[in-house]
N, C-alpha and C positions, 0 to 999 in steps of 0.2 A: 132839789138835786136827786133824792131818794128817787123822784116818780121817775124820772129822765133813765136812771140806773136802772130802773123795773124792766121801761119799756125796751131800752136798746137791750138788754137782756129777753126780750120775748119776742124782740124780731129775732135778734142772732139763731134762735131756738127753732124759731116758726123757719127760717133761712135755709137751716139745717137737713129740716126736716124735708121740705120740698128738692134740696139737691141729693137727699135720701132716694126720693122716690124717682125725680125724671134725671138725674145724674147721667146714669147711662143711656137717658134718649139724648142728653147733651152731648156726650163721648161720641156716641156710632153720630149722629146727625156732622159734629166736628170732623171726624174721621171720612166721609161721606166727600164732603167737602171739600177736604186737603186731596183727597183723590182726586176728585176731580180738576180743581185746580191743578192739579200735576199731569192731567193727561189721561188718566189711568180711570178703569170703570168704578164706580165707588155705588153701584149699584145692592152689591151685598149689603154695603155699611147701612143702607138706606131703609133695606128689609130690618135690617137689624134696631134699627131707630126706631120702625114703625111696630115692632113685637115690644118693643121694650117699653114704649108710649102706650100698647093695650095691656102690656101687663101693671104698667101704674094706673093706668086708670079703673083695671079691674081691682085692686091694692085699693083704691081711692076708696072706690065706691062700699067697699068690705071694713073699712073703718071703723068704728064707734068711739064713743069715750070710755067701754070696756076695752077694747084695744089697740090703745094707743102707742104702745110701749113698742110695736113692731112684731107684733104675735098676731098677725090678723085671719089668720088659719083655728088657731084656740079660741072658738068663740062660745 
């Protein structure tokens, strides 16, 4: 039962973590969307999705196991 306790505690953590970084490609891509589906240009929302998807992937790739904590500029 411990290990079960571990593990769904290290996805929740890992879960976390990843709606940290692309959160807001999920928000502007959503937003994008509902525009559209309404009629209206959602073309911004899209720019907006796709800056936000390179700046987590630049975030990504800056990582280490020295900075994990979200300080990935202090290296």
């Amino acid at each position: 039962m411990t290990e079960y306790i571990i593990v769904v505690a290290l996805v929740a953590v890992a879960a976390i973590a990843v709606y940290q970084l692309f959160g807001q490609v999920v928000r502007s891509q959503t937003a994008a969307m509902a525009k559209e589906l309404a009629g209206e240009d959602g073309s911004e929302e899209s720019r907006m999705a796709q800056t936000a998807a390179e700046a987590a992937a630049a975030q990504t790739a800056a990582k280490t196991l020295k900075s994990f904590t979200g300080n990935s500029g202090a290296q």
